[in-house]
LOPAZA-405740 format. One record per atom (N, C-alpha, C, CB): residue number from 1; residue in one letter; chain; atom name; z, x, y. Coordinates in nm, 3 decimals. Glycine has a CB too. Example, Ala and Ser with C-alpha at 12.3 -4.5 7.8 and 13.67 -1.06 7.14 Angstrom:
# LOPAZA-405740
     k   r   c    a        pz        px        py
     1   A   A    N     0.780     1.319    -0.569
     1   A   A   CA     0.780     1.230    -0.450
     1   A   A    C     0.780     1.320    -0.330
     1   A   A   CB     0.905     1.131    -0.447
     2   S   A    N     0.708     1.285    -0.225
     2   S   A   CA     0.714     1.367    -0.106
     2   S   A    C     0.787     1.290     0.003
     2   S   A   CB     0.572     1.408    -0.060
END
This chain:
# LOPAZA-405740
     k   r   c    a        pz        px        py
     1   X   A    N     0.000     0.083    -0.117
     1   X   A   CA     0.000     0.000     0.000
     1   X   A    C     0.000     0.088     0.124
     1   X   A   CB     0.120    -0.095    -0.001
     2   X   A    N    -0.098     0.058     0.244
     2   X   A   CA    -0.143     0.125     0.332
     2   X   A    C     0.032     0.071     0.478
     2   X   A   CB    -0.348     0.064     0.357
     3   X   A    N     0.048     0.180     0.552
     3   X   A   CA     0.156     0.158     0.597
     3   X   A    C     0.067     0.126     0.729
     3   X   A   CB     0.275     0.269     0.584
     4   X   A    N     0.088     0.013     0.782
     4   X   A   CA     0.010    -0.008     0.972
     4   X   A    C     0.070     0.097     1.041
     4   X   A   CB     0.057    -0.175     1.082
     5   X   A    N    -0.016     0.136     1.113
     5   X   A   CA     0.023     0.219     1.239
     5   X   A    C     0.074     0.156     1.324
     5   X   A   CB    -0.070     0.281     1.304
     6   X   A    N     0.193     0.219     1.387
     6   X   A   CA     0.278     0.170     1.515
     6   X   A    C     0.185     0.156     1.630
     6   X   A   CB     0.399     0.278     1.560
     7   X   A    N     0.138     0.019     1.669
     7   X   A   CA     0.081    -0.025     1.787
     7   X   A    C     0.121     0.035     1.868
     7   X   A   CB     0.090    -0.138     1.821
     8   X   A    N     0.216     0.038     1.937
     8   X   A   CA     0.259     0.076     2.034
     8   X   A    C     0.265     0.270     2.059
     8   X   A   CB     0.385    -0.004     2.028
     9   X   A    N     0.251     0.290     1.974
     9   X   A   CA     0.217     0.467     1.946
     9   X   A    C     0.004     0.480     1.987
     9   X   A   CB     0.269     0.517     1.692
    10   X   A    N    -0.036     0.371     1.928
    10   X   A   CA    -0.201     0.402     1.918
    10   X   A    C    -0.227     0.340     2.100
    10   X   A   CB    -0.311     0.277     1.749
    11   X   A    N    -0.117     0.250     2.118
    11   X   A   CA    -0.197     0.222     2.276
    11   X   A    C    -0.154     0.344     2.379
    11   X   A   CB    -0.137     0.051     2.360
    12   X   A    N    -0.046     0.436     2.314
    12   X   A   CA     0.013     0.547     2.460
    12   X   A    C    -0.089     0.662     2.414
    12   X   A   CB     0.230     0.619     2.461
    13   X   A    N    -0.182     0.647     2.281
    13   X   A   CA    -0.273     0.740     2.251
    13   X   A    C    -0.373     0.720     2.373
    13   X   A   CB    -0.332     0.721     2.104
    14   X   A    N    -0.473     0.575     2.321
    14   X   A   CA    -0.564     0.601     2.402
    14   X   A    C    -0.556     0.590     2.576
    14   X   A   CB    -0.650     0.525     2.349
    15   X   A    N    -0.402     0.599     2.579
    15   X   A   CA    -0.378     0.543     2.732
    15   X   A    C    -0.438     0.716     2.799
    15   X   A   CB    -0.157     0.479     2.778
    16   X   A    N    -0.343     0.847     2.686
    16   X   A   CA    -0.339     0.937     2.696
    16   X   A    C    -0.533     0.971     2.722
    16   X   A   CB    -0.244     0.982     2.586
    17   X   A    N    -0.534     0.959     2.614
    17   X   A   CA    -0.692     1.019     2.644
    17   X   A    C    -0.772     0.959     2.775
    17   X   A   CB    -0.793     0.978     2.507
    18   X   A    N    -0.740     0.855     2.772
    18   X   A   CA    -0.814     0.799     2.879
    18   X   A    C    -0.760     0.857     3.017
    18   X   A   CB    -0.804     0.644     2.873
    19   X   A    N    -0.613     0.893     3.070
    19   X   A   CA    -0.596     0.957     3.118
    19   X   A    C    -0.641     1.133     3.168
    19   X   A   CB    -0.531     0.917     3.084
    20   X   A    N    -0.669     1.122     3.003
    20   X   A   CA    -0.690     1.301     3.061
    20   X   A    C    -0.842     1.306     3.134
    20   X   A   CB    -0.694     1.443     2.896
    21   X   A    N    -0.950     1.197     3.030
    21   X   A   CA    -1.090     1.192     3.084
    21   X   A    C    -1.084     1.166     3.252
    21   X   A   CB    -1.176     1.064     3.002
    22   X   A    N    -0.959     1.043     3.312
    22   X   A   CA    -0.971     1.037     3.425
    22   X   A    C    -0.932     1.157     3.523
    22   X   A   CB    -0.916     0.934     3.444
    23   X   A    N    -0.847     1.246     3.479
    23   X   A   CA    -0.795     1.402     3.555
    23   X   A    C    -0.943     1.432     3.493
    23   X   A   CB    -0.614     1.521     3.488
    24   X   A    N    -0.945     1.493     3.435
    24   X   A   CA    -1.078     1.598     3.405
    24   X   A    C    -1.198     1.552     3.525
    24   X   A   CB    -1.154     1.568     3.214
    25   X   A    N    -1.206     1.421     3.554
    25   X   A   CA    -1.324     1.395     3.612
    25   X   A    C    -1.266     1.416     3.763
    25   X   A   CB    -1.392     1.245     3.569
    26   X   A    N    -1.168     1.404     3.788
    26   X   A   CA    -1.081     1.415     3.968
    26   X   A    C    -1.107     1.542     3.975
    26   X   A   CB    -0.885     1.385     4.000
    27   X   A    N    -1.093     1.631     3.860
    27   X   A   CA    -1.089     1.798     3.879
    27   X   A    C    -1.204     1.835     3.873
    27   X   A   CB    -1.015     1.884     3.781
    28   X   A    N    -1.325     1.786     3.856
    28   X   A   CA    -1.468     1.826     3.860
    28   X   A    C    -1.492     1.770     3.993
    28   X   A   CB    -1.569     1.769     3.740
    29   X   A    N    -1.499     1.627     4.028
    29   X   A   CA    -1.523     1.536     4.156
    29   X   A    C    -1.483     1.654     4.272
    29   X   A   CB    -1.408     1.374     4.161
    30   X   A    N    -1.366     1.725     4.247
    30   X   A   CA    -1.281     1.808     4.336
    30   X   A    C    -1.346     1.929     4.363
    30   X   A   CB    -1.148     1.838     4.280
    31   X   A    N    -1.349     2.001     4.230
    31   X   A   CA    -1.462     2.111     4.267
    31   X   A    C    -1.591     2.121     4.338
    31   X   A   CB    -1.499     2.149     4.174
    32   X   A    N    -1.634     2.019     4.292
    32   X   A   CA    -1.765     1.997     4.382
    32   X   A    C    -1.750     1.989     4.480
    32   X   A   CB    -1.840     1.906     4.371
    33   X   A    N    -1.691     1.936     4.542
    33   X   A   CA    -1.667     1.871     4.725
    33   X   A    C    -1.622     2.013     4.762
    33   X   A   CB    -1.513     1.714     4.771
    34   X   A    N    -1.539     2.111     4.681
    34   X   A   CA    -1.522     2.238     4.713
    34   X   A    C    -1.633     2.323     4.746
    34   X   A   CB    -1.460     2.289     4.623
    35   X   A    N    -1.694     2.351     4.618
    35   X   A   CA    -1.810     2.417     4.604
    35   X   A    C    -1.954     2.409     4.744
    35   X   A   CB    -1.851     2.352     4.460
    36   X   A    N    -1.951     2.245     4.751
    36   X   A   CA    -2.029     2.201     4.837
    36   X   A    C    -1.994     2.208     5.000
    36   X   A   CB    -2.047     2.081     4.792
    37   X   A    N    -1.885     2.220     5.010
    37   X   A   CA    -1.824     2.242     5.130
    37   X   A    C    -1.820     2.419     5.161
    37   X   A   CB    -1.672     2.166     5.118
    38   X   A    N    -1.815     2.472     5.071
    38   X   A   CA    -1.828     2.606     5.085
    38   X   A    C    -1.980     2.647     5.112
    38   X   A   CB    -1.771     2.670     4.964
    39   X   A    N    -2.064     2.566     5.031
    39   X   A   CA    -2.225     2.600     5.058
    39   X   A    C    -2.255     2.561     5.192
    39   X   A   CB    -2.333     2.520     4.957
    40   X   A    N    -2.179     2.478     5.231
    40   X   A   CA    -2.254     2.411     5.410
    40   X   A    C    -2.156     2.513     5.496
    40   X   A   CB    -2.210     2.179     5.471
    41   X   A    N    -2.060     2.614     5.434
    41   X   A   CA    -2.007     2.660     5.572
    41   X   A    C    -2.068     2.788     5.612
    41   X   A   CB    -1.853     2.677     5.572
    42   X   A    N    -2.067     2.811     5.469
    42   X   A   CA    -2.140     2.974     5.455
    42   X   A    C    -2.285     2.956     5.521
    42   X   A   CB    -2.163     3.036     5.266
    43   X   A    N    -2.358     2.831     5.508
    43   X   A   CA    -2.519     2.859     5.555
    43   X   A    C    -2.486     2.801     5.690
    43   X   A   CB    -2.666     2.770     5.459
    44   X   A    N    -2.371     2.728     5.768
    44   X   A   CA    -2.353     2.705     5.910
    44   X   A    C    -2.363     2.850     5.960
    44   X   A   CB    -2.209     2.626     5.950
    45   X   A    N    -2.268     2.944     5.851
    45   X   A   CA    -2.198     3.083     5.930
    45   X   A    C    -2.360     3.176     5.967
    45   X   A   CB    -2.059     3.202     5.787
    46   X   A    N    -2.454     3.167     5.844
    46   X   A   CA    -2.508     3.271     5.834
    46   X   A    C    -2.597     3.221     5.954
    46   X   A   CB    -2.561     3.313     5.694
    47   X   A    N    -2.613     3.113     5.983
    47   X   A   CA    -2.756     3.046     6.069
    47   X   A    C    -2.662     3.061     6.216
    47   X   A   CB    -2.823     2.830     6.015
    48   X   A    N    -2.545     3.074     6.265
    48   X   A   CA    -2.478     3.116     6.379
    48   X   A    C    -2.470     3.237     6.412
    48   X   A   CB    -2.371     3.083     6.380
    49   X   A    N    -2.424     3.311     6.298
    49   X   A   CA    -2.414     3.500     6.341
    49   X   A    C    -2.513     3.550     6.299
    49   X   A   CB    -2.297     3.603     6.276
    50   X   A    N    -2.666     3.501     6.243
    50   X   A   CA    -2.734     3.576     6.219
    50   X   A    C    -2.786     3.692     6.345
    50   X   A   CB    -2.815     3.499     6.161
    51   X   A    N    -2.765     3.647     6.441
    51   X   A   CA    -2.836     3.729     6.546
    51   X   A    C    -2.683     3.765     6.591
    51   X   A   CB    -2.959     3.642     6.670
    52   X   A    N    -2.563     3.774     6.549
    52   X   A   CA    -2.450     3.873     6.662
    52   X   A    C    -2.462     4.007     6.585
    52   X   A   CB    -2.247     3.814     6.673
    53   X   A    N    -2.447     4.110     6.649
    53   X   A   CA    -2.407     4.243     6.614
    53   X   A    C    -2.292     4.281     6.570
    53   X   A   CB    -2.421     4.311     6.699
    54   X   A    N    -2.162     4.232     6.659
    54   X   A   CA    -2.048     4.272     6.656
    54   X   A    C    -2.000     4.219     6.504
    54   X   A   CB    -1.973     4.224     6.784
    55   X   A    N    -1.941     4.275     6.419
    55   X   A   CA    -1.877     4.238     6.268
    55   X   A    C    -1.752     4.155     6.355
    55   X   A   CB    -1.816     4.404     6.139
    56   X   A    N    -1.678     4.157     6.465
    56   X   A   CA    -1.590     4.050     6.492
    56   X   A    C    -1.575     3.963     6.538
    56   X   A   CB    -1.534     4.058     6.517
    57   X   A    N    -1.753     3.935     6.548
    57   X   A   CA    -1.801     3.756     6.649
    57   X   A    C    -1.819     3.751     6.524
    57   X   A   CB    -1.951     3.702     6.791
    58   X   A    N    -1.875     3.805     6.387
    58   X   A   CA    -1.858     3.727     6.252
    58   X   A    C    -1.769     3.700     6.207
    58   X   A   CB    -1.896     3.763     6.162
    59   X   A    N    -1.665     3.782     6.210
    59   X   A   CA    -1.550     3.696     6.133
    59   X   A    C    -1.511     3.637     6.208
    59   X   A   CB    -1.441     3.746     6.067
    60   X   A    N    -1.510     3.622     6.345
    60   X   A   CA    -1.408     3.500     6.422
    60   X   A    C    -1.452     3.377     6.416
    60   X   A   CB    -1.384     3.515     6.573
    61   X   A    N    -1.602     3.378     6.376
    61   X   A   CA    -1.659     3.275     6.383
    61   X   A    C    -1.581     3.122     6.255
    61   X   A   CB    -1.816     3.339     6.358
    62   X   A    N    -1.600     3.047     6.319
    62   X   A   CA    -1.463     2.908     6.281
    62   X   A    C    -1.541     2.851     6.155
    62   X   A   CB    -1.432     2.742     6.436
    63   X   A    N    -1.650     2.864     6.073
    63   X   A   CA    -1.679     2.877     5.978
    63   X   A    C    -1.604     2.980     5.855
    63   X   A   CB    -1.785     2.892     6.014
    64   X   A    N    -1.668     3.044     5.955
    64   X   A   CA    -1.571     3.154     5.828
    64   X   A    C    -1.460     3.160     5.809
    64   X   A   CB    -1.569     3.286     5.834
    65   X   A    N    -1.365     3.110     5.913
    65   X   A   CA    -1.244     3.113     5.929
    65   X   A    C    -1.217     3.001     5.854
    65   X   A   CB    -1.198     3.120     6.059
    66   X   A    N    -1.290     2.899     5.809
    66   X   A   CA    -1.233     2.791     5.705
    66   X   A    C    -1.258     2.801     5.562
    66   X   A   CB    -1.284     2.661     5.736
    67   X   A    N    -1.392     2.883     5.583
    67   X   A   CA    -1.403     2.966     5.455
    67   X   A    C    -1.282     3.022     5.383
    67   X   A   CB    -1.481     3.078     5.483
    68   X   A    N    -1.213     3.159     5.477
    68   X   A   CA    -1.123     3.184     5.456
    68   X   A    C    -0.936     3.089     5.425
    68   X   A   CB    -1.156     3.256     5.536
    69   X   A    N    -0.968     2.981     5.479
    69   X   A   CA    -0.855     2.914     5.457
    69   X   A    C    -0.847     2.814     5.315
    69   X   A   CB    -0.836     2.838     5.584
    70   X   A    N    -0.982     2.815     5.260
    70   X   A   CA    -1.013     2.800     5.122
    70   X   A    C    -0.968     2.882     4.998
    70   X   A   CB    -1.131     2.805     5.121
    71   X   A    N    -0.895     2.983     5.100
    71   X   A   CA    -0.797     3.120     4.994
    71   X   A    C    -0.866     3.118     4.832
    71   X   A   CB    -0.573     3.063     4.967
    72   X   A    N    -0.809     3.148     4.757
    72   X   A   CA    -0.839     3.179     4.626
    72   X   A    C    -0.980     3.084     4.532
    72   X   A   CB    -0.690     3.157     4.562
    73   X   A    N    -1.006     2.967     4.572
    73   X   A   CA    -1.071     2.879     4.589
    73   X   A    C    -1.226     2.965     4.611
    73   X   A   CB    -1.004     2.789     4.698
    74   X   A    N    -1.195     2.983     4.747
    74   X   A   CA    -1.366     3.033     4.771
    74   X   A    C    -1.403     3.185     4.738
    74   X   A   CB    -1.411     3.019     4.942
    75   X   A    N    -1.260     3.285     4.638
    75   X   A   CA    -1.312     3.358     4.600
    75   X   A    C    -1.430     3.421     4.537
    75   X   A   CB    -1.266     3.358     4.582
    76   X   A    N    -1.405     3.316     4.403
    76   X   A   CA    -1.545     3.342     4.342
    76   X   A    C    -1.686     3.296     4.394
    76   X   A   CB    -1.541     3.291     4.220
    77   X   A    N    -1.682     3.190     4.489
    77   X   A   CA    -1.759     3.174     4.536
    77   X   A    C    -1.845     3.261     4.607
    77   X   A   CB    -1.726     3.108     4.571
    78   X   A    N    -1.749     3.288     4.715
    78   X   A   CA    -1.801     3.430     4.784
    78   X   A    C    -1.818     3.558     4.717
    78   X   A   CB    -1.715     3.468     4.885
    79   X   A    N    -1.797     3.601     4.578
    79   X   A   CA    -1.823     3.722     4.532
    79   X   A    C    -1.992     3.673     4.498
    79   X   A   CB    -1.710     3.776     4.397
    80   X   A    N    -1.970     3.542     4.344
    80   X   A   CA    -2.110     3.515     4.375
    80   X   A    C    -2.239     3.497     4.490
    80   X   A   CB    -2.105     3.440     4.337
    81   X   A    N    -2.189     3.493     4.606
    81   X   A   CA    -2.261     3.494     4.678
    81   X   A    C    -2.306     3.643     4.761
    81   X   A   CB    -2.215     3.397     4.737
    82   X   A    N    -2.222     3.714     4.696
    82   X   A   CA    -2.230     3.886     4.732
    82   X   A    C    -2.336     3.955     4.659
    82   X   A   CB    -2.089     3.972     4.689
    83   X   A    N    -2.328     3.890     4.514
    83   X   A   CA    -2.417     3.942     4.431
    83   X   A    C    -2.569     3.866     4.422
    83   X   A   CB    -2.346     3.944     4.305
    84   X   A    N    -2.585     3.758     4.455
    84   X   A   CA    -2.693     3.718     4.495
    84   X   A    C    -2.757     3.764     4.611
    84   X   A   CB    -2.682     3.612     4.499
    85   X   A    N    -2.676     3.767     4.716
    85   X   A   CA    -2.727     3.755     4.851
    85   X   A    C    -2.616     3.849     4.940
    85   X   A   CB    -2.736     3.584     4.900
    86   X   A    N    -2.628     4.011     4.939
    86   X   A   CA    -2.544     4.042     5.003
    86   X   A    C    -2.513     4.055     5.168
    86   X   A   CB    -2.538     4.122     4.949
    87   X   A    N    -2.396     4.026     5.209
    87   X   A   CA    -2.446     4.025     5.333
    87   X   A    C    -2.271     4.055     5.397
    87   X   A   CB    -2.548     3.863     5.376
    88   X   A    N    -2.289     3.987     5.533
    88   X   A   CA    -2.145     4.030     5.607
    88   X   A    C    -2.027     3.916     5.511
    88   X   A   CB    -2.153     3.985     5.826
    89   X   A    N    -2.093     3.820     5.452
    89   X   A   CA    -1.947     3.729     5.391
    89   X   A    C    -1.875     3.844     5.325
    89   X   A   CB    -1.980     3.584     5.256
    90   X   A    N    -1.852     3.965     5.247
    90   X   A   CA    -1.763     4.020     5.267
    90   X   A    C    -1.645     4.015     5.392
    90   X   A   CB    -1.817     4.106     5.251
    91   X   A    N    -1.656     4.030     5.503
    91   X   A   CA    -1.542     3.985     5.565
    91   X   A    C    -1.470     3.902     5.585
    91   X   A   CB    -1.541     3.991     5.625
    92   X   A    N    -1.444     3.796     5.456
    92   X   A   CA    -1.388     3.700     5.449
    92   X   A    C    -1.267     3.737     5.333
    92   X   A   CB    -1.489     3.592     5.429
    93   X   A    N    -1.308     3.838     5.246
    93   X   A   CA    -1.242     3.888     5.142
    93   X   A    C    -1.135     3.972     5.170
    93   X   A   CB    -1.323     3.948     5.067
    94   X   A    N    -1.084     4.043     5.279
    94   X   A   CA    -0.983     4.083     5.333
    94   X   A    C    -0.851     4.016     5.364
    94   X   A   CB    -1.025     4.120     5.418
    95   X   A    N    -0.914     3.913     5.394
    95   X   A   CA    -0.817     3.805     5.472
    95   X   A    C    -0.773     3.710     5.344
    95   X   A   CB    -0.908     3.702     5.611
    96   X   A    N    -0.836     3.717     5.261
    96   X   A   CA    -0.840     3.586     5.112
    96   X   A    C    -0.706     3.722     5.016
    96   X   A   CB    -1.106     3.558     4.980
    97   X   A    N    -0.765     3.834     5.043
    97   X   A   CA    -0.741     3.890     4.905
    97   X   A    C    -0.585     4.003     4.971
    97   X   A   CB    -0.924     3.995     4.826
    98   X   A    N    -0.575     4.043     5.046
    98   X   A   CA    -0.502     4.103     5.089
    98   X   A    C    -0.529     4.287     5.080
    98   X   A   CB    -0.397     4.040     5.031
    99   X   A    N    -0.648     4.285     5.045
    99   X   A   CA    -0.702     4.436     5.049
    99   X   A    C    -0.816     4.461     5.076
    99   X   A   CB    -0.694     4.501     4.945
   100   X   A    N    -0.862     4.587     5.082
   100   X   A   CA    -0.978     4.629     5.167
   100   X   A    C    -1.037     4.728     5.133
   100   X   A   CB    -0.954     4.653     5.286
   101   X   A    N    -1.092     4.701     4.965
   101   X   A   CA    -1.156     4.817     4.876
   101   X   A    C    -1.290     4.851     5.013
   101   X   A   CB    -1.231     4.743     4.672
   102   X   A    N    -1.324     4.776     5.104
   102   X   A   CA    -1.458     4.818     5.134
   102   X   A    C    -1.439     4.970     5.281
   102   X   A   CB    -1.555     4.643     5.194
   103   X   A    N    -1.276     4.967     5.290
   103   X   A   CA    -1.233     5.012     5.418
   103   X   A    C    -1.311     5.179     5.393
   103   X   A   CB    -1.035     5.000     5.441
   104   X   A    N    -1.295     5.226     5.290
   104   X   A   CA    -1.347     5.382     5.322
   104   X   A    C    -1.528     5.355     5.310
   104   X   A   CB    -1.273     5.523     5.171
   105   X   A    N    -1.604     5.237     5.284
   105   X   A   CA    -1.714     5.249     5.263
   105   X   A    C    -1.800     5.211     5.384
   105   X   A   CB    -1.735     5.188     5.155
   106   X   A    N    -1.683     5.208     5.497
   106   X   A   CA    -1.797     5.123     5.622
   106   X   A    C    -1.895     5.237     5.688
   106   X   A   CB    -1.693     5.042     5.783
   107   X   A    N    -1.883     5.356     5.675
   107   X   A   CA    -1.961     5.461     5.700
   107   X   A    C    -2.145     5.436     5.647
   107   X   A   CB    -1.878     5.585     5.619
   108   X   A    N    -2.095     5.370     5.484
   108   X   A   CA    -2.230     5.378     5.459
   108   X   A    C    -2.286     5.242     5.509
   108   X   A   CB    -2.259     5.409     5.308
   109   X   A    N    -2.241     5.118     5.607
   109   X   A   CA    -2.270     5.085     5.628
   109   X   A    C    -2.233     4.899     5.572
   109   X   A   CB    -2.340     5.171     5.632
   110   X   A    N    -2.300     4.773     5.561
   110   X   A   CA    -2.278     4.690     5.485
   110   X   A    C    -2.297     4.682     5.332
   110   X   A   CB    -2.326     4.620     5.535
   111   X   A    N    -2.420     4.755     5.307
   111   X   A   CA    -2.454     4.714     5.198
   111   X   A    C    -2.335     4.802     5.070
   111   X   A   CB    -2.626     4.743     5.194
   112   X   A    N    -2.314     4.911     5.126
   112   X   A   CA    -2.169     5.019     5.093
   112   X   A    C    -2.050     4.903     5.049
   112   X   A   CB    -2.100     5.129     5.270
   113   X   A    N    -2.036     4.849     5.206
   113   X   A   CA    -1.929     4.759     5.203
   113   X   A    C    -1.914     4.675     5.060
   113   X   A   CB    -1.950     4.664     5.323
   114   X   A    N    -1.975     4.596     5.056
   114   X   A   CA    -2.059     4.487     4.928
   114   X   A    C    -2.041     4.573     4.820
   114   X   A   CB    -2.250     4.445     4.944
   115   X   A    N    -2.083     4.651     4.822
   115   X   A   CA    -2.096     4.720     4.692
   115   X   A    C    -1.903     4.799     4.605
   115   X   A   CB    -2.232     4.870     4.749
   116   X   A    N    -1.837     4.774     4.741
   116   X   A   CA    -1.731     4.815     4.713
   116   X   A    C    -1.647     4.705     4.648
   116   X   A   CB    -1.682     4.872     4.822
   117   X   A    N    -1.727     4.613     4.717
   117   X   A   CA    -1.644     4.474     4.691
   117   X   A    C    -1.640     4.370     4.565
   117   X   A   CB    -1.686     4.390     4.792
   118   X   A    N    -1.790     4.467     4.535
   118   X   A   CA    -1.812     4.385     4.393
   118   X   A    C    -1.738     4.510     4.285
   118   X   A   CB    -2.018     4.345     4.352
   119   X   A    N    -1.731     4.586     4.320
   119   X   A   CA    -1.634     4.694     4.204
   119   X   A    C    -1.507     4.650     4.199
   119   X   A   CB    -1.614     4.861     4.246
   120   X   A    N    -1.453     4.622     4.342
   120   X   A   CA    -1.287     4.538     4.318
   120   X   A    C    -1.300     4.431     4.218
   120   X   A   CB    -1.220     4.449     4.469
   121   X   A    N    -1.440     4.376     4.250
   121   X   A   CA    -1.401     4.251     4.166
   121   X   A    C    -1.384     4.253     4.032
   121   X   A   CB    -1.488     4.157     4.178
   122   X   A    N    -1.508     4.364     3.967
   122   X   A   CA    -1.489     4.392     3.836
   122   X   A    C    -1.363     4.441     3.783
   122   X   A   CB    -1.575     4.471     3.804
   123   X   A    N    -1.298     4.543     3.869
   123   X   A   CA    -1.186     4.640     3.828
   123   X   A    C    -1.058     4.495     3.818
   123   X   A   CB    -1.151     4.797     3.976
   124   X   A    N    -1.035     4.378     3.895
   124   X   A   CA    -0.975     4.309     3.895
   124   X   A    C    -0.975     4.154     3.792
   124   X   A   CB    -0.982     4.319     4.003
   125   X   A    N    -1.090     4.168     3.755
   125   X   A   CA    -1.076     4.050     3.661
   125   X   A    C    -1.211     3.958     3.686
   125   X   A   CB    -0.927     3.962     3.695
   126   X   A    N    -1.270     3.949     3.842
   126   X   A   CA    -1.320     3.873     3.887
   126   X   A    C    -1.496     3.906     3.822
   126   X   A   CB    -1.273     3.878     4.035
   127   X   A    N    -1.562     4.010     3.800
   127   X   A   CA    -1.635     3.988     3.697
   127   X   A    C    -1.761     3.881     3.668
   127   X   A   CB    -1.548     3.970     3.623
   128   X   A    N    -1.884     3.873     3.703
   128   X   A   CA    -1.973     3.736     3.655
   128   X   A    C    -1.970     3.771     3.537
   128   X   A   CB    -2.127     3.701     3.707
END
């Protein structure tokens, strides 16, 4: 003789699953609006400072500066976007990360810079 399953055990099951499908989908919904919010600030930033010289009308610029307040978040973002497309968004990684692998490389210039920045990343975990 087959023993019934406790109803009340099989409904906090699928309450469970159904729960987790609804987090799983808030935490994707979430990323995106991240992700996507990071793609419109970075191409606001690049289409504003493309023509400044100074590296500190780029970082002051209030794009980047929200970039940066995206802390750990728009890390990987911005590394991927180093290795695709290198450019001054390195100076957002100072302020996110609390170090400045690129500080002895500004001699050789930006692309130095970048290049320093993607070695932190490897040496640290961050890695494509």
């Amino acid at each position: 003789m087959k023993i019934a399953a406790d109803p009340r055990a099989e409904y906090r099951h699928q309450h469970r699953v159904a729960d987790a499908y609804a987090t799983d989908a808030i935490y994707r919904s979430v990323a995106e609006d991240y992700v996507a919010e990071f793609n419109r600030l970075v191409a606001e930033w690049r289409r504003a400072t493309a023509a400044l010289s100074f590296t500190d009308q780029k970082k002051a610029h209030p794009a980047l500066r929200r970039i940066v307040a995206m802390r750990d978040l728009a890390l990987p973002l911005i590394l991927r976007e180093l290795r695709q497309r290198p450019d001054f968004l390195f100076l957002a990684l100072p302020d996110i990360t609390g170090e400045d692998p690129g500080a002895g490389a500004k001699a050789g210039g930006p692309r130095a810079m970048v290049d320093a920045w993607l070695r932190w990343a490897e040496r640290n975990g961050h890695a494509d």
